[in-house]
Each structure stands twice: as C-alpha cells, then as structure tokens.
SEROKE-887728 format. One line per 2 residues: number of its first residue (from 1); for each residue x, y, z of N, C-alpha, C. Coordinates in steps of 0.02 Angstrom, whole numbers. Example, Ala and Ser with C-alpha at 12.3 -4.5 7.8 and 13.67 -1.06 7.14 Angstrom:
BEGIN
1> 660/-284/390/615/-225/390/660/-165/390 | 642/-112/354/684/-53/357/645/2/394
This chain:
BEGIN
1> 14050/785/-1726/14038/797/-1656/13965/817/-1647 | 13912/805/-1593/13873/787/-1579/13853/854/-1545
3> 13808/899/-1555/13802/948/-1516/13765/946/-1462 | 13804/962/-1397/13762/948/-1333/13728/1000/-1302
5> 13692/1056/-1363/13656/1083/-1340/13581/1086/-1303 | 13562/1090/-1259/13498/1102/-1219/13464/1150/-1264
7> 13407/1138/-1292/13366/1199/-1324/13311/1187/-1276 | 13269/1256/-1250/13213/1270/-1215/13203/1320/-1259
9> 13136/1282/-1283/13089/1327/-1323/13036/1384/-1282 | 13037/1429/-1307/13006/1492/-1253/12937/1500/-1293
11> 12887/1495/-1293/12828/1499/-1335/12778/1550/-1301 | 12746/1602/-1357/12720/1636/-1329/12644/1648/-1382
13> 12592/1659/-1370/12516/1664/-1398/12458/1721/-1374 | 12487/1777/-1393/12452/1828/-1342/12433/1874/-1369
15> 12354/1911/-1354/12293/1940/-1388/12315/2018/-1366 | 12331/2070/-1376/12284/2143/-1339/12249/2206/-1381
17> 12202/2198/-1360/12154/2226/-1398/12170/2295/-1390 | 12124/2338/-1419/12145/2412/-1433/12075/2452/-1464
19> 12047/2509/-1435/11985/2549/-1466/11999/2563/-1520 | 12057/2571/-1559/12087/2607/-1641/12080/2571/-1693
21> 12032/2572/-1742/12029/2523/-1811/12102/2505/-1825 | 12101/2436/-1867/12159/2408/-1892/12209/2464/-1938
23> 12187/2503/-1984/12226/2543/-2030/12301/2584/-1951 | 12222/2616/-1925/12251/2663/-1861/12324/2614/-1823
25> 12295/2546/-1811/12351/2531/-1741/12404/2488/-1817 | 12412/2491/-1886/12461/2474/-1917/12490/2534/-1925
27> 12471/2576/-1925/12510/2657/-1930/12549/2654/-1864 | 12530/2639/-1825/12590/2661/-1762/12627/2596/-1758
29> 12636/2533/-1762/12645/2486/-1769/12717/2487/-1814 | 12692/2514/-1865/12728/2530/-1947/12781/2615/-1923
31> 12770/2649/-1856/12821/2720/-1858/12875/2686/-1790 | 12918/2659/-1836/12972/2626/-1801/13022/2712/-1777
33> 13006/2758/-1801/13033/2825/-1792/13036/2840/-1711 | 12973/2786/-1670/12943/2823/-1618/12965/2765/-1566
35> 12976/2708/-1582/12997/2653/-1564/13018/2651/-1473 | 13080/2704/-1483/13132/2695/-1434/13096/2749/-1359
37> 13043/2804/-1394/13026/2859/-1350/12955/2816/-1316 | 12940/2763/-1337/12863/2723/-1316/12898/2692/-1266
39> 12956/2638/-1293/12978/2584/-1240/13050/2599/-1221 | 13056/2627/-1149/13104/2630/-1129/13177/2578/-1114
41> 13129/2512/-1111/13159/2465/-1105/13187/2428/-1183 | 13176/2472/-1219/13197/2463/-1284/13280/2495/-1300
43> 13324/2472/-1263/13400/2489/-1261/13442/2527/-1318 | 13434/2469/-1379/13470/2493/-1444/13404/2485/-1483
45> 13403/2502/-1528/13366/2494/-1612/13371/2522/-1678 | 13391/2482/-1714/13422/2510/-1785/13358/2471/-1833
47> 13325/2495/-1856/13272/2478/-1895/13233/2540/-1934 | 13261/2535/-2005/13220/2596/-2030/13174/2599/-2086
49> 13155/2509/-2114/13088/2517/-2150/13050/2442/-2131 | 13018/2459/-2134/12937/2385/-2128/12925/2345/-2183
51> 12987/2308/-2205/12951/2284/-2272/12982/2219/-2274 | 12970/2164/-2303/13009/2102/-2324/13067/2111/-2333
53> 13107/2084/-2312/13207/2076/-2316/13229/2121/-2278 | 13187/2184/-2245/13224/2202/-2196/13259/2191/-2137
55> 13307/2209/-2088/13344/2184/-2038/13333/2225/-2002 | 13310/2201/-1941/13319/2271/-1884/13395/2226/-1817
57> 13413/2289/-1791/13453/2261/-1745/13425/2285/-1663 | 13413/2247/-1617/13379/2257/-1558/13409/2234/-1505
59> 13409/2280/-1461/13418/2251/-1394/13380/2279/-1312 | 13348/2225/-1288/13312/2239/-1243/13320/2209/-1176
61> 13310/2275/-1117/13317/2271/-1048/13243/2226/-1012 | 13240/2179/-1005/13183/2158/-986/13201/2153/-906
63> 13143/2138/-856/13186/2153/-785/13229/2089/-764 | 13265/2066/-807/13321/2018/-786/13403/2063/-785
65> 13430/2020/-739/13502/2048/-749/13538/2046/-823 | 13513/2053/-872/13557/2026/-947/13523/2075/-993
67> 13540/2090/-1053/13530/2130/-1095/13529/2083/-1154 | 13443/2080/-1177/13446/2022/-1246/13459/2075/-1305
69> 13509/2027/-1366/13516/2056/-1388/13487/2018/-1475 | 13477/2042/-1515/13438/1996/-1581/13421/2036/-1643
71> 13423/2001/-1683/13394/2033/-1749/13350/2007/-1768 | 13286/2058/-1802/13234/2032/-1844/13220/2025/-1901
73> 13226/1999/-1934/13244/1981/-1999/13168/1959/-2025 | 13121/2018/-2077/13067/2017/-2106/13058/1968/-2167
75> 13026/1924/-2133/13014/1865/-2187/12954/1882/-2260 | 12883/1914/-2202/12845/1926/-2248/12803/1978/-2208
77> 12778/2033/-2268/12733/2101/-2238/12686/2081/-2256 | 12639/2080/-2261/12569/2093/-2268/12529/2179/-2237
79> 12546/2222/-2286/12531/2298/-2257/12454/2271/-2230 | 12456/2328/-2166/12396/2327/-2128/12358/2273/-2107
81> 12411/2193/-2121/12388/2143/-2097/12424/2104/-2060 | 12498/2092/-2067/12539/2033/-2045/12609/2041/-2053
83> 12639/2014/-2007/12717/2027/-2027/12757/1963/-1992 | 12785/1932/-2020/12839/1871/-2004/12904/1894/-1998
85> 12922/1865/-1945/12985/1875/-1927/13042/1821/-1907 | 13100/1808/-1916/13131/1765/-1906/13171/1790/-1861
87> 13221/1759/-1796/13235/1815/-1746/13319/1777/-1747 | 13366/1833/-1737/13420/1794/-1730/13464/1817/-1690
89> 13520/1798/-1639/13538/1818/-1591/13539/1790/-1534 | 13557/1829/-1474/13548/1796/-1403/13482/1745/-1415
91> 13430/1763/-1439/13373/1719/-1463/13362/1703/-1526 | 13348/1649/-1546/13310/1626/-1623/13262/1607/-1626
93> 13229/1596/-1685/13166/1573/-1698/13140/1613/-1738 | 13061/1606/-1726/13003/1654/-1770/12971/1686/-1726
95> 12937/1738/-1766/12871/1785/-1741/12826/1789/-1771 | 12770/1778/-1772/12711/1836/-1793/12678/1883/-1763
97> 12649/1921/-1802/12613/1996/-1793/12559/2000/-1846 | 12517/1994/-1790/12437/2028/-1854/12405/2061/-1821
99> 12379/2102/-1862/12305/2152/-1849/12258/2131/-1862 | 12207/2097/-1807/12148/2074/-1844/12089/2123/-1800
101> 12036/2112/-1838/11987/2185/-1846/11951/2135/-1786 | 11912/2182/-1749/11870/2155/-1671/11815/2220/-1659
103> 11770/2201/-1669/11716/2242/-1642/11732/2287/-1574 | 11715/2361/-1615/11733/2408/-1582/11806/2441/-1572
105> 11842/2416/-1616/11926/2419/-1615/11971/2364/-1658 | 12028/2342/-1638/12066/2293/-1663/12090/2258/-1613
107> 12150/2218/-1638/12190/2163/-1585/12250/2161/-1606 | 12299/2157/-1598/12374/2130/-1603/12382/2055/-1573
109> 12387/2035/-1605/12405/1938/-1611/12469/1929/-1606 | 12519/1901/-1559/12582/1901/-1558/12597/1840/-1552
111> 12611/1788/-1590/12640/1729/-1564/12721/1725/-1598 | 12755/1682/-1557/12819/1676/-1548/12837/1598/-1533
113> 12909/1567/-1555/12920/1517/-1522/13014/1532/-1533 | 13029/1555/-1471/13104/1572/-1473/13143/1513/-1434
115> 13212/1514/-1455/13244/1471/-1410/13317/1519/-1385 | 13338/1506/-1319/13401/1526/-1323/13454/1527/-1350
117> 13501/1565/-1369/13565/1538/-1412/13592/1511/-1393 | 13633/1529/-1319/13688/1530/-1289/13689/1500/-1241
119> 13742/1473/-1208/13740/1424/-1149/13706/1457/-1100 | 13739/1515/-1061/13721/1559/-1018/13628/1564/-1033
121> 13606/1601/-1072/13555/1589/-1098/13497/1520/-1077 | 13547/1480/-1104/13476/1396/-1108/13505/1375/-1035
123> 13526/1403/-1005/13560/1361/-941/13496/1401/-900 | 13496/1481/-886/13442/1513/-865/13390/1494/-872
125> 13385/1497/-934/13301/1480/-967/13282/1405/-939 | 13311/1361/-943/13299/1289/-886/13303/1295/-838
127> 13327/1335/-798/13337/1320/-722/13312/1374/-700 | 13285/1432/-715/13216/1480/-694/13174/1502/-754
129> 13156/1437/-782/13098/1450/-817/13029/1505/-810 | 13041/1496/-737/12954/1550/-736/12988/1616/-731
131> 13024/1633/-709/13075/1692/-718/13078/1714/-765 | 13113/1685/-823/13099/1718/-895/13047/1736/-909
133> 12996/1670/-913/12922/1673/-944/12892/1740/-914 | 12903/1757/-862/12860/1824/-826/12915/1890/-860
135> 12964/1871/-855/13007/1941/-897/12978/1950/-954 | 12967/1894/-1009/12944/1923/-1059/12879/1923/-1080
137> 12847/1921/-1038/12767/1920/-1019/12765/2013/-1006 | 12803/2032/-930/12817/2096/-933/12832/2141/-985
139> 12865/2099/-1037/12915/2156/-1092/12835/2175/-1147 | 12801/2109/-1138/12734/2105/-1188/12695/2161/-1164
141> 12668/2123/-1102/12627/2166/-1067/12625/2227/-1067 | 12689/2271/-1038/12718/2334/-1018/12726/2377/-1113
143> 12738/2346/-1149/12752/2360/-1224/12694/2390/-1250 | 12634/2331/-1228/12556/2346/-1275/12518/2408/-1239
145> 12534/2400/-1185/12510/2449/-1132/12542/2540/-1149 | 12607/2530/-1176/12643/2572/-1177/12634/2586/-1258
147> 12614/2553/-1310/12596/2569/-1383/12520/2595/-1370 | 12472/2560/-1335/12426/2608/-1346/12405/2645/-1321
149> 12452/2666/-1247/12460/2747/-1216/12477/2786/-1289 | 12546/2802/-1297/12576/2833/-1337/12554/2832/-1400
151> 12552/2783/-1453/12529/2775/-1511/12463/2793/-1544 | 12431/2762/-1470/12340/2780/-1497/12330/2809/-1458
153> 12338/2838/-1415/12322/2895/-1375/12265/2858/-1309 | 12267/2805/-1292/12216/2768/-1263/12248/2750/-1182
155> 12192/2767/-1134/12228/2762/-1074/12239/2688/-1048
C-alpha cells in the first residue's frame, strides 16, 4: 500500500548573535537545568545530559492552538562547537546548532528541516503555512531573546 502522505517540509536558517564569547554562550546552552525557568513556553522537558546518544523528551506551546510534542535524539556533540540532532515526534527530521565565534561576541546558527508527522499536523502546515512559519519563527525569536536575557545576562 502506497502511502498517501502529504509531507511539508518546514525549513529553517537562522543567525542570533550575542556579546558573550563562544565558551560563555555553550555554558548556558549546555545548563539544560535552567531550560524550563528561561522558556516558559517550554511545557514538558526531560533532558539531563548534552552528549551523543542522548534523548531528550519535549513539548512546546508555540502560539498555536496545539501542543508540539518530540524528541531529540543527539546525533553528534562537538563540545563548545556543534550539536546534531535528529527530531522525532509530532515533528521529524534534523537540527543543527553551532557556536561560531563573531567579533565582539558569538552567534548561534540554527538550521532545521522538519516535517509534520501527523495528518492533523501536515493538513495545518499546508493549508496555513505562514501561520506555522511565524509560530516557529516566534518560538526562535522569543527563545534567543529569552537565552540571552537570562543566560548571559544581556538586555
């Protein structure tokens, strides 16, 4: 049988910089301890080390009516440089995460290419595409804004 699934790929490529050397913004990056008190919109989270083969379990309120829910499954660490992620759940796909060094501070590099799982899911994600795309633009946005209030101490 022929699967008549719709996949809409959700792709994301996004820079935010930060005054805190690279060591500094992988230290807060790396205290998943603090996770849930930064991002409110961070629902559930079970994640308790940063390293290759780890699993975290997540679920996040973005401003849509639905509650995503997913696991991250650590492909590869690179301390103080990089981290791969494979994502599984209401969403799949990959992630990356790097710290790359920028005059006068650092950057967080986030690219992504997720797809929906679920009917409900890819049925949304096609038929209010810019809807999502701005939810999780917000979840980005509102996240980096909210790591380097809290984390680095930066207004």
């Amino acid at each position: 049988v022929a699967c008549q699934c719709v996949l809409v790929s959700i792709r994301s490529d996004r820079r935010f910089e930060f005054e805190a050397d690279r060591p500094t913004v992988w230290r807060g990056v790396t205290s998943m301890d603090r996770y849930t008190t930064w991002w409110p919109w961070l629902h559930e989270f079970d994640g308790t080390t940063f390293e290759t083969g780890s699993r975290w379990r997540c679920a996040v309120k973005p401003p849509l009516p639905y509650v995503l829910r997913f696991d991250l499954v650590f492909v590869e660490v690179i301390e103080h440089d990089s981290v791969r992620v494979e994502v599984e759940g209401d969403l799949t796909g990959r992630a990356l995460l790097q710290v790359i060094d920028r005059q006068g501070g650092s950057e967080l590099h986030l690219a992504y290419d997720l797809n929906p799982a679920n009917r409900t899911l890819q049925t949304v994600a096609k038929v209010a595409r810019p809807a999502v795309v701005v939810a999780l633009d917000w979840v980005l946005d509102t996240g980096a804004r909210q790591f380097g209030h809290s984390a680095l101490g930066e207004s």
